[in-house]
C-alpha positions as protocol buffer text, in pm:
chain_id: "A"
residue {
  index: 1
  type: UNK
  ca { x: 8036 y: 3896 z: -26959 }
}
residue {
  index: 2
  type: UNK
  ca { x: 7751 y: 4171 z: -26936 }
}
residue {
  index: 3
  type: UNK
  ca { x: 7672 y: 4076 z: -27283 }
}
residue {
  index: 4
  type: UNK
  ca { x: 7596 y: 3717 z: -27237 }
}
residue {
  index: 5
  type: UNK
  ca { x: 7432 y: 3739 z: -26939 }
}
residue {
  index: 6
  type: UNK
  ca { x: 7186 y: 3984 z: -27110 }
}
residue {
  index: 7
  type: UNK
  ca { x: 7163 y: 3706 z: -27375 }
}
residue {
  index: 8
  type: UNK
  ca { x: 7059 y: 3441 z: -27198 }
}
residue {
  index: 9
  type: UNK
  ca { x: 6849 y: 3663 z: -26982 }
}
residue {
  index: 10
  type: UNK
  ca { x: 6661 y: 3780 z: -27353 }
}
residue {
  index: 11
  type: UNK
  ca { x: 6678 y: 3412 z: -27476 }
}
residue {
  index: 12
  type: UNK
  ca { x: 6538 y: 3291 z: -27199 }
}
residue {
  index: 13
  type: UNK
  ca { x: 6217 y: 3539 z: -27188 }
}
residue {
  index: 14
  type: UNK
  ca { x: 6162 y: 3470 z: -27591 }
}
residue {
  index: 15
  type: UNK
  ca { x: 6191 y: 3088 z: -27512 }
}
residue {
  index: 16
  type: UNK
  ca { x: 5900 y: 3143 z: -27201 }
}
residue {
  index: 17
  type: UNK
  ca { x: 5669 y: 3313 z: -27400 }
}
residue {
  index: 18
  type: UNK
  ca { x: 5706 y: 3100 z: -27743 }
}
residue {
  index: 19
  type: UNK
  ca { x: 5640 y: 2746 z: -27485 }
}
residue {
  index: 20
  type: UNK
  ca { x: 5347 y: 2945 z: -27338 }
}
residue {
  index: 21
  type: UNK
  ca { x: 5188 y: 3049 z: -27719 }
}
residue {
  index: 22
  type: UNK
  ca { x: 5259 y: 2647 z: -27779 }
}
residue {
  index: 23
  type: UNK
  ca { x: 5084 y: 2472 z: -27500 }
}
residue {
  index: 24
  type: UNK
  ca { x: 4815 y: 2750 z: -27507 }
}
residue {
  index: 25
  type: UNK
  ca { x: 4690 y: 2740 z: -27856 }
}
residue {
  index: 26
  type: UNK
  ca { x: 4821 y: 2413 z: -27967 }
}
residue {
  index: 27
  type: UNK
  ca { x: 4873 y: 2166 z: -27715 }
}
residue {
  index: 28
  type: UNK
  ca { x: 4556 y: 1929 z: -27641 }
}
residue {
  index: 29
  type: UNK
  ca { x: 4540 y: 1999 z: -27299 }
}
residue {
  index: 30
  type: UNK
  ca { x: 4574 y: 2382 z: -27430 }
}
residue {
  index: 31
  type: UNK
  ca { x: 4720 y: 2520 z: -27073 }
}
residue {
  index: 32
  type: UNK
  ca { x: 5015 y: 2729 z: -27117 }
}
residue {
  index: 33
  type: UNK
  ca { x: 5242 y: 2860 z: -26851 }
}
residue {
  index: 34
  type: UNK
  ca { x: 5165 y: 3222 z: -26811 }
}
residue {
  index: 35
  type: UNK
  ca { x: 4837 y: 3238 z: -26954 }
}
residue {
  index: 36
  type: UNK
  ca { x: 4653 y: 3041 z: -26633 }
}
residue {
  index: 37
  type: UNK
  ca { x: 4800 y: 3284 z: -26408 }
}
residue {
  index: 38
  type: UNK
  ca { x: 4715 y: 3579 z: -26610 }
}
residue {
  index: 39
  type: UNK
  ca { x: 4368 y: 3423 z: -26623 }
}
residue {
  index: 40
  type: UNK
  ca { x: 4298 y: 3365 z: -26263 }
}
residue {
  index: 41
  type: UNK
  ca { x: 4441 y: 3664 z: -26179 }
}
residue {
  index: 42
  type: UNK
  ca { x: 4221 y: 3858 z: -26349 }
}
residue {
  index: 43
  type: UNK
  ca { x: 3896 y: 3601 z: -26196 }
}
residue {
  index: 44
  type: UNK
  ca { x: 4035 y: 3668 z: -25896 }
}
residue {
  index: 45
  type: UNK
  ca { x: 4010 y: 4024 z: -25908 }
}
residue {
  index: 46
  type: UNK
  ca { x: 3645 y: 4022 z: -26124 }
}
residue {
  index: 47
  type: UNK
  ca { x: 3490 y: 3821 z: -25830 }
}
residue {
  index: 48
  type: UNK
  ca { x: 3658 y: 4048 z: -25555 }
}
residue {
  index: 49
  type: UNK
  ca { x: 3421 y: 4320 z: -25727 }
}
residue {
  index: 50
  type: UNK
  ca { x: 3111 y: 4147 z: -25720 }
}
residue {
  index: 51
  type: UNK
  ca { x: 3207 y: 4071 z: -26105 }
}
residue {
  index: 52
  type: UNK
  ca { x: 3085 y: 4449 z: -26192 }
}
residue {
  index: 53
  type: UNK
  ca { x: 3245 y: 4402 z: -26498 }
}
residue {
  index: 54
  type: UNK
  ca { x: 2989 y: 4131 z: -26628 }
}
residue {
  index: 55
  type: UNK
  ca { x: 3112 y: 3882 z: -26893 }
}
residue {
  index: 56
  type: UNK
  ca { x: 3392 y: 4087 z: -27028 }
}
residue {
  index: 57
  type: UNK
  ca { x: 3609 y: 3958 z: -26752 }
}
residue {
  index: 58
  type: UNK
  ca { x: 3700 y: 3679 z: -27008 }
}
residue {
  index: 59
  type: UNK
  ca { x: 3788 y: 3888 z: -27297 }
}
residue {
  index: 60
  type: UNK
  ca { x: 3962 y: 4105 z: -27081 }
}
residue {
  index: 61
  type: UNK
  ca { x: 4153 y: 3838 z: -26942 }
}
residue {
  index: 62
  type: UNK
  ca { x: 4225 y: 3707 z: -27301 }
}
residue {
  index: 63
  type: UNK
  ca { x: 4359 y: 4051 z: -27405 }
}
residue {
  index: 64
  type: UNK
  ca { x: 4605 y: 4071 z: -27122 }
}
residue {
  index: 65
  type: UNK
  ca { x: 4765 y: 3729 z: -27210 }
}
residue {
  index: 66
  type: UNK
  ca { x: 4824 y: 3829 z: -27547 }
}
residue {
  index: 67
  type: UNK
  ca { x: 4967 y: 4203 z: -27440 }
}
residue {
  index: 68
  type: UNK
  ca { x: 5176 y: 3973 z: -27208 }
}
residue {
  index: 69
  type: UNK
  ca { x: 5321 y: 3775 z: -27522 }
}
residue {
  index: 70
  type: UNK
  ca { x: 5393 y: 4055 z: -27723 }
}
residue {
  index: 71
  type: UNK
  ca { x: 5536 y: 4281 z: -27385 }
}
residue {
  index: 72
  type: UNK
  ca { x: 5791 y: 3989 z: -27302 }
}
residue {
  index: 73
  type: UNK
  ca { x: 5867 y: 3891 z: -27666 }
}
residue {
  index: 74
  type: UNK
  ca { x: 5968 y: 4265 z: -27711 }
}
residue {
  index: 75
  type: UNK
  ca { x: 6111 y: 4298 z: -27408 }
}
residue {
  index: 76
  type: UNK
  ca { x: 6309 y: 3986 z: -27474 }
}
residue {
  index: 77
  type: UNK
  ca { x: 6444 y: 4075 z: -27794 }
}
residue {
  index: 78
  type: UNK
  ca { x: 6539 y: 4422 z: -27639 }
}
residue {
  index: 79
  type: UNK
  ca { x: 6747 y: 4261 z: -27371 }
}
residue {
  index: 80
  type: UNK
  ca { x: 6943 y: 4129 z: -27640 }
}
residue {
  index: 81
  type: UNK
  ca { x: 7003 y: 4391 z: -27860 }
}
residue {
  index: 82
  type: UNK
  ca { x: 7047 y: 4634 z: -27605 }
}
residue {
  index: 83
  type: UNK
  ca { x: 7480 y: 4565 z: -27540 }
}
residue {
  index: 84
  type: UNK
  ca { x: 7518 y: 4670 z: -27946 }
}
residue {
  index: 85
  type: UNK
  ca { x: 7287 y: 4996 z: -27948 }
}
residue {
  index: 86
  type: UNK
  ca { x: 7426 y: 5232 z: -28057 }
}
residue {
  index: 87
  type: UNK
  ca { x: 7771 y: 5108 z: -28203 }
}
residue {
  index: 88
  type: UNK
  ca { x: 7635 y: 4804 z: -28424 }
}
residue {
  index: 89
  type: UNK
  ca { x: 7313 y: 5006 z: -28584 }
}
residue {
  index: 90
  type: UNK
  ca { x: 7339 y: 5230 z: -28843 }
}
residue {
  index: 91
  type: UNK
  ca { x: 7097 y: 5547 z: -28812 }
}
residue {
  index: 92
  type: UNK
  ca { x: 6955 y: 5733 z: -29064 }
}
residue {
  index: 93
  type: UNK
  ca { x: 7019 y: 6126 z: -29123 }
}
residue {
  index: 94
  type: UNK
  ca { x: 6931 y: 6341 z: -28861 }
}
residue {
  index: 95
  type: UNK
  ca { x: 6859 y: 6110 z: -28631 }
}
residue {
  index: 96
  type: UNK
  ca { x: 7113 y: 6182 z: -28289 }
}
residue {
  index: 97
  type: UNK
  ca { x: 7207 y: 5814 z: -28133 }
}
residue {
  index: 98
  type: UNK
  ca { x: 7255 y: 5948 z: -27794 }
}
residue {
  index: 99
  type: UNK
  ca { x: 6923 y: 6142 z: -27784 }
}
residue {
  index: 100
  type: UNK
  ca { x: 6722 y: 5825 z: -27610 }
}
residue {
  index: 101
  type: UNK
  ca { x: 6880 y: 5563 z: -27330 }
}
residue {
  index: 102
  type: UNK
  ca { x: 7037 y: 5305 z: -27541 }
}
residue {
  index: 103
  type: UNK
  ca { x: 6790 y: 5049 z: -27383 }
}
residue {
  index: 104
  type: UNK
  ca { x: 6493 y: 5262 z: -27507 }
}
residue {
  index: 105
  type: UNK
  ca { x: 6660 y: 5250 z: -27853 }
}
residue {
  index: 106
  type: UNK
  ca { x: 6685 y: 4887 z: -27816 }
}
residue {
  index: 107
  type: UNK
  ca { x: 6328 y: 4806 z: -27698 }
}
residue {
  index: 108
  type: UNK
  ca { x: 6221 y: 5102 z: -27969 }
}
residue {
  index: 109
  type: UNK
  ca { x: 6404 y: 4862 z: -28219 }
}
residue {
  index: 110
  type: UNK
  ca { x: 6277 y: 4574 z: -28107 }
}
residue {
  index: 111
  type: UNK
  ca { x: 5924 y: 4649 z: -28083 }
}
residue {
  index: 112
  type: UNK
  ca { x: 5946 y: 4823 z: -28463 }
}
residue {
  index: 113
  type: UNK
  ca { x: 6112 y: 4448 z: -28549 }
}
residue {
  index: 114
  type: UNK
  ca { x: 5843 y: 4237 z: -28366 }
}
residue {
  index: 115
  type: UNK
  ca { x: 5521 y: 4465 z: -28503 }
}
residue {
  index: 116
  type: UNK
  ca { x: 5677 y: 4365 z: -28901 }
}
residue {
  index: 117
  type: UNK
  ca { x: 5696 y: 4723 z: -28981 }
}
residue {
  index: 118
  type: UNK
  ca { x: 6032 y: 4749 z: -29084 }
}
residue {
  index: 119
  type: UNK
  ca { x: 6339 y: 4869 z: -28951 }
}
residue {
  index: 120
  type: UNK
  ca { x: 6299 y: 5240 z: -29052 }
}
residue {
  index: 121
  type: UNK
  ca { x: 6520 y: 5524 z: -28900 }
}
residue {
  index: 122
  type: UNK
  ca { x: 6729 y: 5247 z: -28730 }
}
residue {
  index: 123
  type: UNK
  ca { x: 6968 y: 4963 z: -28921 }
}
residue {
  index: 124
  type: UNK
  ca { x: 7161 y: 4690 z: -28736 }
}
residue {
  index: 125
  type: UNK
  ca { x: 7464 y: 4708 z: -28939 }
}
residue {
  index: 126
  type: UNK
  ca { x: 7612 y: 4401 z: -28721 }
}
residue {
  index: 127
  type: UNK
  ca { x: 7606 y: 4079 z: -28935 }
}
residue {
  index: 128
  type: UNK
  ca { x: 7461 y: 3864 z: -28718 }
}
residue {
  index: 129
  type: UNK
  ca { x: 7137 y: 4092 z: -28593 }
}
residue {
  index: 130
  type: UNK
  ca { x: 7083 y: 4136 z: -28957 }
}
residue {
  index: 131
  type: UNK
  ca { x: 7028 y: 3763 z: -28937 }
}
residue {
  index: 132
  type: UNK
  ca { x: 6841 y: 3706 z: -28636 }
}
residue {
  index: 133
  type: UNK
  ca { x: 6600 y: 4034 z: -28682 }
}
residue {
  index: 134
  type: UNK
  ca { x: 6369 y: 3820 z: -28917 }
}
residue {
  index: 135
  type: UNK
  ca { x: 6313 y: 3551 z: -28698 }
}
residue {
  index: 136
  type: UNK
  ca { x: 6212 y: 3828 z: -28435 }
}
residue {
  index: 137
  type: UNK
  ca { x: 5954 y: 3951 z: -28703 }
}
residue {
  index: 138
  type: UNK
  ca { x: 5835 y: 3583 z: -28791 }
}
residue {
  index: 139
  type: UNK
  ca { x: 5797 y: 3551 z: -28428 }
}
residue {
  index: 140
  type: UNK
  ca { x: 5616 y: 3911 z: -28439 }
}
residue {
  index: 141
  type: UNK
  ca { x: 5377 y: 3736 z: -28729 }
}
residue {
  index: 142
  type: UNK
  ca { x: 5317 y: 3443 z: -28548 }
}
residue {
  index: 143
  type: UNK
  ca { x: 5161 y: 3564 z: -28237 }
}
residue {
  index: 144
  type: UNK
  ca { x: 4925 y: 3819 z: -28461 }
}
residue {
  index: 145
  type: UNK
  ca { x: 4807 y: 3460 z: -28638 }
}
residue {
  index: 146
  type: UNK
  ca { x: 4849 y: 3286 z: -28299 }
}
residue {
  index: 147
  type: UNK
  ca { x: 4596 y: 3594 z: -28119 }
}
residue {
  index: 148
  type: UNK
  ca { x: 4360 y: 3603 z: -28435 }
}
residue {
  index: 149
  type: UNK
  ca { x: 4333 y: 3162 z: -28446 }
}
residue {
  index: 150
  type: UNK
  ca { x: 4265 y: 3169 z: -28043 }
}
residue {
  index: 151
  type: UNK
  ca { x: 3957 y: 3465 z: -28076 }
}
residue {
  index: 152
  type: UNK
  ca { x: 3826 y: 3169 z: -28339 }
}
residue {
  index: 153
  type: UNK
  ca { x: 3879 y: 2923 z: -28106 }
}
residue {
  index: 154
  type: UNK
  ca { x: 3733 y: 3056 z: -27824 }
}
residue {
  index: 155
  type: UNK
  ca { x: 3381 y: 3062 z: -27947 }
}
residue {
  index: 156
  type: UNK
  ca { x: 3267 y: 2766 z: -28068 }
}
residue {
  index: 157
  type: UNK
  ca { x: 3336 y: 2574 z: -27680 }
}
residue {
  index: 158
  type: UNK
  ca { x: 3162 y: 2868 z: -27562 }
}
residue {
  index: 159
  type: UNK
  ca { x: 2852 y: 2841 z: -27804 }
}
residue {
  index: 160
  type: UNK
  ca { x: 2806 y: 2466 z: -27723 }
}
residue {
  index: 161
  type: UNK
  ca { x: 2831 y: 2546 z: -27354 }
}
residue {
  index: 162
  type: UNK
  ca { x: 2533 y: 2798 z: -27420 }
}
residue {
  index: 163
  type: UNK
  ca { x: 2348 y: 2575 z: -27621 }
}
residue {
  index: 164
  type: UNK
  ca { x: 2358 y: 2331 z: -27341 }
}
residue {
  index: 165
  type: UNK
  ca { x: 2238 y: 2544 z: -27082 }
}
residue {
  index: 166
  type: UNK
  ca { x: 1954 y: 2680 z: -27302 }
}
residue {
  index: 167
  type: UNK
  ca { x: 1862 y: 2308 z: -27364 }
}
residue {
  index: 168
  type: UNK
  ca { x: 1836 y: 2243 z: -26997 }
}
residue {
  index: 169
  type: UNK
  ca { x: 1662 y: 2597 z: -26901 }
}
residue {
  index: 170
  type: UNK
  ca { x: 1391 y: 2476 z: -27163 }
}
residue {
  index: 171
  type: UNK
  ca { x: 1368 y: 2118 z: -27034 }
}
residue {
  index: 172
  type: UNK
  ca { x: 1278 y: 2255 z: -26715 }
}
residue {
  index: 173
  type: UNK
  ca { x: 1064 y: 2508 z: -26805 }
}
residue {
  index: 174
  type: UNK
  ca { x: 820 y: 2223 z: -26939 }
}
residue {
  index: 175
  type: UNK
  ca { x: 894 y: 2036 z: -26675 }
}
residue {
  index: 176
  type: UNK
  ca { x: 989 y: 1762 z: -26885 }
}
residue {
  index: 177
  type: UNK
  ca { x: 1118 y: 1539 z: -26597 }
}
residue {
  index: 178
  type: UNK
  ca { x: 780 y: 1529 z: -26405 }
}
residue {
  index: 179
  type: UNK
  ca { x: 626 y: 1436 z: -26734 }
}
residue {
  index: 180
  type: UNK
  ca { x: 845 y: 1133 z: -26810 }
}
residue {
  index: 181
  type: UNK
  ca { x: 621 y: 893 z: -26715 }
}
residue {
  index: 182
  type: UNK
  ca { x: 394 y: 983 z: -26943 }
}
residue {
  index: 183
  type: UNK
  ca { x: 594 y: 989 z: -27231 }
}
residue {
  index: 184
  type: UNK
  ca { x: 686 y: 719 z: -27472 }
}
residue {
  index: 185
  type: UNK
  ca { x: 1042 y: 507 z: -27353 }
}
residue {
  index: 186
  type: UNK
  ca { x: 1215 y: 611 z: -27699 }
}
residue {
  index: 187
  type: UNK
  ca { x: 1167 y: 1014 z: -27727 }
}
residue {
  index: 188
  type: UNK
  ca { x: 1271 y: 1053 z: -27343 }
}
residue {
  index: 189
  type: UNK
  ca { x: 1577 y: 844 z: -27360 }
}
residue {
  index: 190
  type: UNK
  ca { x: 1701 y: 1045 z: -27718 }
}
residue {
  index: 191
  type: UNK
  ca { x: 1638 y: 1332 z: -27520 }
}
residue {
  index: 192
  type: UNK
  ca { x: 1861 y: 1161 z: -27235 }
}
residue {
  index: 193
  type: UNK
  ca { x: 2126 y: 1077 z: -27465 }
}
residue {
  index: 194
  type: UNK
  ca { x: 2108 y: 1399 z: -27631 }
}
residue {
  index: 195
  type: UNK
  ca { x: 2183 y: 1597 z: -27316 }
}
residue {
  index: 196
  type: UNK
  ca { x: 2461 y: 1347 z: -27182 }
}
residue {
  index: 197
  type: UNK
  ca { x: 2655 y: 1360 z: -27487 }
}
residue {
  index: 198
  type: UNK
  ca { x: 2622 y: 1777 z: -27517 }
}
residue {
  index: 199
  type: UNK
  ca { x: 2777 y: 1733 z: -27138 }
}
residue {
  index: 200
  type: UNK
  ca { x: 3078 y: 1543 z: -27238 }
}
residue {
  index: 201
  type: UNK
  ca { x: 3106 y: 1790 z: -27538 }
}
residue {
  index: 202
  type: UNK
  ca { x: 3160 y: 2068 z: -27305 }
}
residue {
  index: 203
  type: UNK
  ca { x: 3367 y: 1904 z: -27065 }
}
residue {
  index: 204
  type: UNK
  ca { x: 3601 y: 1834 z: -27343 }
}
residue {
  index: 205
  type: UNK
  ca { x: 3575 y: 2199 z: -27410 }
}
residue {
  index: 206
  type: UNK
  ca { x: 3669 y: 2299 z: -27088 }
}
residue {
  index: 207
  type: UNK
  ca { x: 3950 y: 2057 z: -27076 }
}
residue {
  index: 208
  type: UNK
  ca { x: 4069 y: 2161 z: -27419 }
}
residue {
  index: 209
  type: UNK
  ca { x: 4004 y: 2558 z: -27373 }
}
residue {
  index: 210
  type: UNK
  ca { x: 4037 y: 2642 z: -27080 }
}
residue {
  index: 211
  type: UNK
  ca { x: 3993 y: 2972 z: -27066 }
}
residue {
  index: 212
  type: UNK
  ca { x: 3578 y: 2945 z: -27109 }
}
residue {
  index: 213
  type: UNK
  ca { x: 3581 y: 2884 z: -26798 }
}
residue {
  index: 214
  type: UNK
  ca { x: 3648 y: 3313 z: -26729 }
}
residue {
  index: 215
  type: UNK
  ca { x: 3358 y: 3372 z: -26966 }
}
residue {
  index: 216
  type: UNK
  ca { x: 3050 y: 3469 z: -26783 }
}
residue {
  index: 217
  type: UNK
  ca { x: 2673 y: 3472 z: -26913 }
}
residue {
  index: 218
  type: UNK
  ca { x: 2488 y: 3720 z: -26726 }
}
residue {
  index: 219
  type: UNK
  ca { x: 2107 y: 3571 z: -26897 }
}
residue {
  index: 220
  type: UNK
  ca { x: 2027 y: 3279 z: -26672 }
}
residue {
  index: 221
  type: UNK
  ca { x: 1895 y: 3079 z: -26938 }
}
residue {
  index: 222
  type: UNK
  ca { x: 2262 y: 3094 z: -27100 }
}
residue {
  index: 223
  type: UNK
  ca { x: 2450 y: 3029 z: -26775 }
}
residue {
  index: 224
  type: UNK
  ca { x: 2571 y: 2700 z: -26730 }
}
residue {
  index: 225
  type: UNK
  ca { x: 2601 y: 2711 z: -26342 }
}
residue {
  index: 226
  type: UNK
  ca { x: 2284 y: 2802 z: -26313 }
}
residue {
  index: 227
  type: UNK
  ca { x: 2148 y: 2533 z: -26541 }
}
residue {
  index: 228
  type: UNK
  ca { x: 2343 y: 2262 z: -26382 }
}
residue {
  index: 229
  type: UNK
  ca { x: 2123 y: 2186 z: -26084 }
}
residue {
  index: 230
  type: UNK
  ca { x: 1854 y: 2074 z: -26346 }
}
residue {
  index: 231
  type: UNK
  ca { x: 2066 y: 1822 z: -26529 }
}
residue {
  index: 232
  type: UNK
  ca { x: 2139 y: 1661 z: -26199 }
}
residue {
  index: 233
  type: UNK
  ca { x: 1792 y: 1606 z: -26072 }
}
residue {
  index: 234
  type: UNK
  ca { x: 1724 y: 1482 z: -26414 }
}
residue {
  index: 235
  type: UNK
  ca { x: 1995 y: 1222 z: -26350 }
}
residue {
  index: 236
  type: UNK
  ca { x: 1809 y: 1057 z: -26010 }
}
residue {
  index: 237
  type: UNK
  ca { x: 1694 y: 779 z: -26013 }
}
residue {
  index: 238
  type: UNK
  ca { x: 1291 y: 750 z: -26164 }
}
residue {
  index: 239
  type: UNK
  ca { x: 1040 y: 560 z: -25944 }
}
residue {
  index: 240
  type: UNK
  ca { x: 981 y: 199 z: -25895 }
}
residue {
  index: 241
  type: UNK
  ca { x: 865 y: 47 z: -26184 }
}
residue {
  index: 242
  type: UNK
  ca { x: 1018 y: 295 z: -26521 }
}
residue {
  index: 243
  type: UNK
  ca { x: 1128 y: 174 z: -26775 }
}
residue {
  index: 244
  type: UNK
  ca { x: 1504 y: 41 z: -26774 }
}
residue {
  index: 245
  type: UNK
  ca { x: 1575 y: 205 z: -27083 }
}
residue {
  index: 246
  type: UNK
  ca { x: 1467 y: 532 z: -26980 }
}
residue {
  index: 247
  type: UNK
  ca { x: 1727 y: 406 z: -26643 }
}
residue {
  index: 248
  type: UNK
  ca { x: 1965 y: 375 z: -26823 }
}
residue {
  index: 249
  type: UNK
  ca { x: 1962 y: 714 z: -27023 }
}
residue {
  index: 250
  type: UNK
  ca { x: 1956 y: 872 z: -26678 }
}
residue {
  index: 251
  type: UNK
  ca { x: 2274 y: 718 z: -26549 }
}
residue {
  index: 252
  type: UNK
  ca { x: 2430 y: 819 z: -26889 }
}
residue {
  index: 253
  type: UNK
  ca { x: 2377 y: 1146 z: -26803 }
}
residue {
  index: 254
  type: UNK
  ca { x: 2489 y: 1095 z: -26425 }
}
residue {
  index: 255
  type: UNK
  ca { x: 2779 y: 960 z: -26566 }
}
residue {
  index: 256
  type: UNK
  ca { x: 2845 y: 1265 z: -26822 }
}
residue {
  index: 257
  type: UNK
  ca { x: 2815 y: 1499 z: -26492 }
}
residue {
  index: 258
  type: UNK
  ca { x: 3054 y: 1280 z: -26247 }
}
residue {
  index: 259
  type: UNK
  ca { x: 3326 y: 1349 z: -26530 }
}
residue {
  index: 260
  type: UNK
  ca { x: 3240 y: 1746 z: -26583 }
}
residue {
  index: 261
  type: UNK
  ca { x: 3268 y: 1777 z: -26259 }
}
residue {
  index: 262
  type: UNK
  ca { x: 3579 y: 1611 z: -26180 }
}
residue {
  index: 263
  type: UNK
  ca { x: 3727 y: 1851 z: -26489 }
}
residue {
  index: 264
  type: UNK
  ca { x: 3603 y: 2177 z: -26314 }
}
residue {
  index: 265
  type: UNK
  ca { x: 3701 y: 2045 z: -26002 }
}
residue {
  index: 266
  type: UNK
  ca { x: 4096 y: 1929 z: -26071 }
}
residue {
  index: 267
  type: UNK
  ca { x: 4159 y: 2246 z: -26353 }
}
residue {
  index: 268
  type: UNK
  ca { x: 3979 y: 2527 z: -26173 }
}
residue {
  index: 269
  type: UNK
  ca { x: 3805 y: 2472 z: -25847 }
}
residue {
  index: 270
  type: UNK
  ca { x: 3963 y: 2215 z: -25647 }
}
residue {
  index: 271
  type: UNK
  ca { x: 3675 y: 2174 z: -25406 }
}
residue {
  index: 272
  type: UNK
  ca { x: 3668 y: 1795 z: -25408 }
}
residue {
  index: 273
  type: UNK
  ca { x: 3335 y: 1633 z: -25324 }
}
residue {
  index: 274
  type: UNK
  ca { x: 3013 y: 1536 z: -25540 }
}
residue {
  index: 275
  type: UNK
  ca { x: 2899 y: 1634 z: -25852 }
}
residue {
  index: 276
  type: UNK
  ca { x: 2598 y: 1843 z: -25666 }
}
residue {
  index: 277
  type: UNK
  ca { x: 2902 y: 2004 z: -25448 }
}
residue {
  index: 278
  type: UNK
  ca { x: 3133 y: 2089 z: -25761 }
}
residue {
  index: 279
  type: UNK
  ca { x: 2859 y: 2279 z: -25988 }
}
residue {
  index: 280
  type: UNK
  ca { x: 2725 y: 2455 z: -25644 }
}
residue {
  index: 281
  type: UNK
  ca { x: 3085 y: 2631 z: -25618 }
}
residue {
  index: 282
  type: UNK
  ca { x: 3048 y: 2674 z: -25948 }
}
residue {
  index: 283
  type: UNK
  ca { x: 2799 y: 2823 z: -25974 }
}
residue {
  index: 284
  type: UNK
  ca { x: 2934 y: 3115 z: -25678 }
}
residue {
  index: 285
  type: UNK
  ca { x: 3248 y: 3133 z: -25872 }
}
residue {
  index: 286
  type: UNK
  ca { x: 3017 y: 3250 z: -26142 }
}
residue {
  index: 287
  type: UNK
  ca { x: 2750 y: 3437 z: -25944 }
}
residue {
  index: 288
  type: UNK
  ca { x: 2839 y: 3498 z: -25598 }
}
């Protein structure tokens, strides 16, 4: 009875973490189960601090998630093996079976198993853990893939997100939307364009990766909260009397911001209220 409780109780942990690597890395939506907690745990604390810890709260964050996987895969697969150590394993010489708690030997062995390193000092001489110990160590070999593909996938969302806020930092540096009525209809309403479609780019990022939203810039002119507040006063309205083409470009962009900030709002904030409200708590989530 003890065994197959343990079982299901090791089954069950495996089965958690391998729907968690799934949603996470390749679902669209790319939200797991424990990886969100992990990750807002770990905002939580960062912004408790003041965020001393700068932008590595992210990668930090990332880190811990995949620890987690491998900790609960291992842990897992220990629960199961753990009723058969040390009858069903076969040791090798001079190695005492009673030295360690059995359930040591059994994480020991199933940590060895998960890490694809072999099985050593310490054979499972059972028939059927001889069959299931290599799905353990493709499971083993698919997080390592699973941790090295998310680092890679991590980056790009967060590179467009920078090149956005860059874009808008130098916009208003020049003050390009007090000089829009002095400009030629075509070049200001590419630039429009330009900037509403990098804003739905990012808000697919965020939707898609979730986790950027941990990563903190601490250069202003790479911080998208801070950059924000420019994009929407370059969505108003112009005067009386612009050009409706040059209109219409703005209330692209408006547009582009009313959905980013309903995506920060329902995934991470859940503030509720306009776009200016959304990126303002934002914005103190990332720089209180």
């Amino acid at each position: 009875m003890v065994e197959i409780v343990l079982t299901v109780v090791g089954v069950a942990l495996i089965v958690v973490v391998l729907m968690d690597v799934f949603h996470t890395l390749m679902h669209p939506g790319g939200t797991g189960y424990l990886s969100p907690w992990v990750f807002a745990g770990t905002w939580r604390v960062s912004r408790a601090t003041g965020h001393r810890v700068g932008s590595a709260v992210g990668p930090a964050a990332l880190v811990t998630v995949i620890l987690l996987w491998v900790l609960l895969q291992g842990l897992g697969w220990g629960v199961i093996y753990y009723p058969h150590v040390p009858a069903d394993f076969t040791y090798s010489d001079g190695i005492d079976p009673d030295s360690l708690p059995a359930f040591v030997e059994a994480l020991y062995f199933s940590f060895v198993t998960l890490a694809t390193l072999g099985f050593g000092d310490m054979v499972p001489s059972d028939s059927w853990i001889r069959w299931v110990t290599p799905f353990q160590a493709l499971t083993g070999f698919a997080l390592l893939t699973g941790a090295l593909t998310w680092f890679n996938q991590v980056y790009p969302p967060l590179l467009r997100r920078r090149a956005l806020a860059q874009e808008l930092s130098r916009l208003a540096e020049v003050d390009f939307q007090g000089r829009i009525p002095d400009l030629p209809t075509e070049p200001v309403c590419a630039q429009l364009t330009a900037v509403a479609d990098r804003v739905e780019e990012v808000r697919i990022d965020f939707f898609q990766h979730s986790e950027g939203f941990y990563f903190r810039e601490q250069f202003a002119d790479l911080s998208l909260p801070r950059q924000l507040a420019g994009a929407v006063r370059l969505s108003e309205p112009g005067p009386a009397g612009s050009p409706a083409a040059v209109e219409l470009g703005r209330r692209q962009l408006a547009v582009a911001l009313e959905r980013l900030a309903v995506t920060l709002d329902q995934q991470f904030l859940h503030r509720g209220g306009l776009p200016e409200q959304v990126f303002s708590a934002y914005l103190r989530e990332h720089h209180p």
